[in-house]
Structure formats: C-alpha cells, structure tokens
C-alpha positions as CSV (number, residue, x, y, z in Angstrom):
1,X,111.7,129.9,105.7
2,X,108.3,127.8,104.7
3,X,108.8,124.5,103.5
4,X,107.7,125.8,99.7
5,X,111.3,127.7,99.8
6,X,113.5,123.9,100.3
7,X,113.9,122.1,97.5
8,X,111.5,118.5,96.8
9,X,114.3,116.8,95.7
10,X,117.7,116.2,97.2
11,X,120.8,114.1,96.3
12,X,121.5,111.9,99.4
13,X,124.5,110.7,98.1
14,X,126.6,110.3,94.7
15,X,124.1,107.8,93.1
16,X,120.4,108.2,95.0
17,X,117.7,110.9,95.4
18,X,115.1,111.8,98.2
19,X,111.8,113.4,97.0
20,X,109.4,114.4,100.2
21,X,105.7,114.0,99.0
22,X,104.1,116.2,100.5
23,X,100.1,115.5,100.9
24,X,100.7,111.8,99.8
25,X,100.2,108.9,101.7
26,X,103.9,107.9,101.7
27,X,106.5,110.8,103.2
28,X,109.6,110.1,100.9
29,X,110.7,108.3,97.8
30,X,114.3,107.0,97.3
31,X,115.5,106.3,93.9
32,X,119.0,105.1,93.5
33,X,120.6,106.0,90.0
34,X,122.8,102.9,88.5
35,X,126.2,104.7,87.8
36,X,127.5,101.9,84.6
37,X,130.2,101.1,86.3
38,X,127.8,99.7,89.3
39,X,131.1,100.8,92.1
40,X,129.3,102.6,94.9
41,X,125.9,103.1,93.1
42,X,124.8,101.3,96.3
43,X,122.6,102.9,99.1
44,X,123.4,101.5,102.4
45,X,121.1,102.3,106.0
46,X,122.6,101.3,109.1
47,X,121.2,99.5,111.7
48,X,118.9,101.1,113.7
49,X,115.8,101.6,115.8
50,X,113.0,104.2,116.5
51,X,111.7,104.8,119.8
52,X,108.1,107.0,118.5
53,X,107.4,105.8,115.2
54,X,106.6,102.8,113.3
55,X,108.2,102.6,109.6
56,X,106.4,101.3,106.7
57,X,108.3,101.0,103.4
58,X,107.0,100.3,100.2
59,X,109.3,98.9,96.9
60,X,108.0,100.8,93.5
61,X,110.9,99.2,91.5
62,X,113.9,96.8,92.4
63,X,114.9,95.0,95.3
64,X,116.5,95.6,98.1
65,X,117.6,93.9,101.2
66,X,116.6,94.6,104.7
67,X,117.2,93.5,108.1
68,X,113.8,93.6,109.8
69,X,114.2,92.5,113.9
70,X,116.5,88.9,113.7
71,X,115.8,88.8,109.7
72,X,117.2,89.2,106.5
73,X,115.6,89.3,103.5
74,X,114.9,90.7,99.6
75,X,112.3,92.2,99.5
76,X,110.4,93.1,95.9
77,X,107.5,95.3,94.8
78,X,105.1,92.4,94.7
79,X,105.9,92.2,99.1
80,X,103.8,95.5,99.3
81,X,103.6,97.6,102.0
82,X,106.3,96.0,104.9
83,X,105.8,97.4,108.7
84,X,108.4,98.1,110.5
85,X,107.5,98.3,114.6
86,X,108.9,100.9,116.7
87,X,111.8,99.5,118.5
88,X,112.6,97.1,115.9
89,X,116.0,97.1,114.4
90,X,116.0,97.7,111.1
91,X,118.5,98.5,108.3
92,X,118.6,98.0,104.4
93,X,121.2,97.9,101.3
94,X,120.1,98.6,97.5
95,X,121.9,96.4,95.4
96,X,124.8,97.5,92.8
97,X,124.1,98.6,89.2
98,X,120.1,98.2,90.1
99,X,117.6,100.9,90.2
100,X,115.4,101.5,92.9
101,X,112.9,103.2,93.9
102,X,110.8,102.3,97.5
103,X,109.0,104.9,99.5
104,X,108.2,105.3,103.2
105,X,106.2,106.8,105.7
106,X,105.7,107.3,109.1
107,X,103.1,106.2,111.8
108,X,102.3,108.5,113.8
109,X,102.8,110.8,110.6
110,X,104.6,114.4,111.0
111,X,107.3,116.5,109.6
112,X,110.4,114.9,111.6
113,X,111.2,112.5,108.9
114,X,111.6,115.1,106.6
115,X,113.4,117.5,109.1
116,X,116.3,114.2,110.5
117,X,116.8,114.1,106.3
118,X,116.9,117.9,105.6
119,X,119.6,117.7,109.1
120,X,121.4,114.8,108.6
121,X,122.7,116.3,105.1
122,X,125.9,118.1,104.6
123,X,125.5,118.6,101.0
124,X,124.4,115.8,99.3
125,X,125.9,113.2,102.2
126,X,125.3,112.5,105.7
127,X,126.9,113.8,108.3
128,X,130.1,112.0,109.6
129,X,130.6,114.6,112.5
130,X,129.6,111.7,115.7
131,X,128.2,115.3,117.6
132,X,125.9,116.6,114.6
133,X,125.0,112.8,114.2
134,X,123.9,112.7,117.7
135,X,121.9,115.7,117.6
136,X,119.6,115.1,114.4
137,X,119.5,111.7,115.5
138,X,118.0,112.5,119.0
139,X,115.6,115.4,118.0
140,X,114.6,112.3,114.6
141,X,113.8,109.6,116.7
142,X,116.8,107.3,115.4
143,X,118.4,105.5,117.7
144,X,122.2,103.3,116.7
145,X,121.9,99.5,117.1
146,X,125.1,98.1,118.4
147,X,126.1,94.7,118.5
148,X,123.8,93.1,121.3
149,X,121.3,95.8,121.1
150,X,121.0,96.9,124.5
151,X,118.2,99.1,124.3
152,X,119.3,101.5,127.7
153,X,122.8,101.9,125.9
154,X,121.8,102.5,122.8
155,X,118.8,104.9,124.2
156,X,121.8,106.5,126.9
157,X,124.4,107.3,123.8
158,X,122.6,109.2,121.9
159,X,120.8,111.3,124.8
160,X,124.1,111.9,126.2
161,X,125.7,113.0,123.1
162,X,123.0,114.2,120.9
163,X,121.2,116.3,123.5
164,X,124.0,116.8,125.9
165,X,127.4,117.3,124.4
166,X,126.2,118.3,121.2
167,X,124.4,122.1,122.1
168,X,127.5,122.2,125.2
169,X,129.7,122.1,122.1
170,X,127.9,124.6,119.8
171,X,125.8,122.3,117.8
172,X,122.4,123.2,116.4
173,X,119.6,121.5,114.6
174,X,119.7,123.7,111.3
175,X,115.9,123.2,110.6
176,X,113.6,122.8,113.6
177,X,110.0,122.9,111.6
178,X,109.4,123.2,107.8
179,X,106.5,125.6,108.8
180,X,107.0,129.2,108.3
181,X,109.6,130.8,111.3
182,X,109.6,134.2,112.6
C-alpha cells in the first residue's frame, strides 16, 4: 500500500478533520466543524509528552487553549508559530461552537506523525482499547502525563504495555510506513 492509496483527509472525531500535507512545511492541519448546537463540537488532546520530537503548532483560524510545560493559555493566530520542546507536557482544547483550524509539524520531521494518527484511529475515533493505545503510542513517540509527571513512570507504562503486553496479546501496528510494502 503507498501512501497515494490512504486518504488526505480523515474525520478524527464527530466534528473535526485531519488533512496530512504532504511536501509542506507543516505535517497536518486540524479543522474542527461547529455542529449549531455547539454540544461536543469540541476537540480535546490530553496531556502528554514526546520523548524524540519537538512540536510546533501553528493557529490559521480560532483559538484554542493549550497547556504548554506549567502553563495555560489562549492562544490566536496572531501568536504564530508556538514550539513545543521534547519532554514538555503539553495538551490543548478547541473551544465549543468555534471553528478552528491550526496546523503542526514535527522536528526532527518524518512519517510517524502521520502513521500514530493513521493508528490511533478506529474509524473516525481514537482508540479506547488501553493495549492498542499503548502500542501506537510507543511506536509515535507519545508518552501519558499523569498527575505528578514522573517521567520513569510515565516512560515505564507505556514500554511495558505498548511494547510488551500489547504484541504478547496479539496487537499490531496496522500501518508501519506509508512507503510502498512488499
């Protein structure tokens, strides 16, 4: 399967899209979809870390707010591009009845951004199964903050479950590279 054959665009929940851009300087673009009624027409990204990659995000349209490290603010398209360090926690809410659209990328760049999304999904939702979780979560370079962020235990849970359990218990990354397989 080559990465021409998977669709640009995927739902990634009832009320937001993710298009990949391909050979553009940012690697996704979100736009949420206001619903009218503005119940559940919110996106919502846990907090977490990465241990490889720093994450740069960029607003187009709306707001939204994000927990950078200690912090939490709104952030707006007139904040440009906002870094995001390796290791920093970092998580983010769209707002109800707004639409947004922010995009982000990846330093180092590469395909796993792309591949944890194209994994994570179970139809246009991500998974819920803690085992699949694990798995696209170890082999994407996201890592669960808990409460008190202790790095080792954070780092520990995921290894343990995600590249552990997980493949004891069956589980497989559905896409491993967007390139062309044999």
């Amino acid at each position: 399967m080559s990465n021409d054959d998977l669709p640009t665009t995927i739902m990634i929940g009832k009320y937001a899209t993710m298009t990949f851009l391909r050979n553009e300087a940012y690697l996704t673009r979100i736009e949420t979809i206001p619903s009218g009624n503005t119940r559940g027409d919110t996106l919502s990204v846990p907090p977490h870390w990465h241990e490889t990659h720093d994450e740069f995000l960029r607003i187009v349209q709306g707001r939204i707010e994000a927990l950078i490290g200690s912090t939490t603010r709104i952030y707006v398209p007139e904040d440009g591009e906002i870094r995001i360090p390796k290791g920093t926690v970092h998580g983010f809410r769209t707002f109800e009845g707004e639409h947004v659209i922010f995009e982000e990328r990846t330093e180092p760049m590469d395909e796993e951004k792309e591949l944890f999304f194209r994994n994570a999904l179970e139809g246009d939702k991500m998974t819920t199964n803690l085992f699949q979780a694990m798995l696209v979560s170890y082999h994407g370079d996201v890592r669960p903050a808990f409460p008190g962020h202790i790095l080792w235990l954070e780092k520990a849970f995921v290894t343990i479950i995600g590249h552990l359990l997980a493949p004891l218990l069956g589980y497989k990354l559905r896409y491993t590279t967007l390139k062309k397989q044999n």
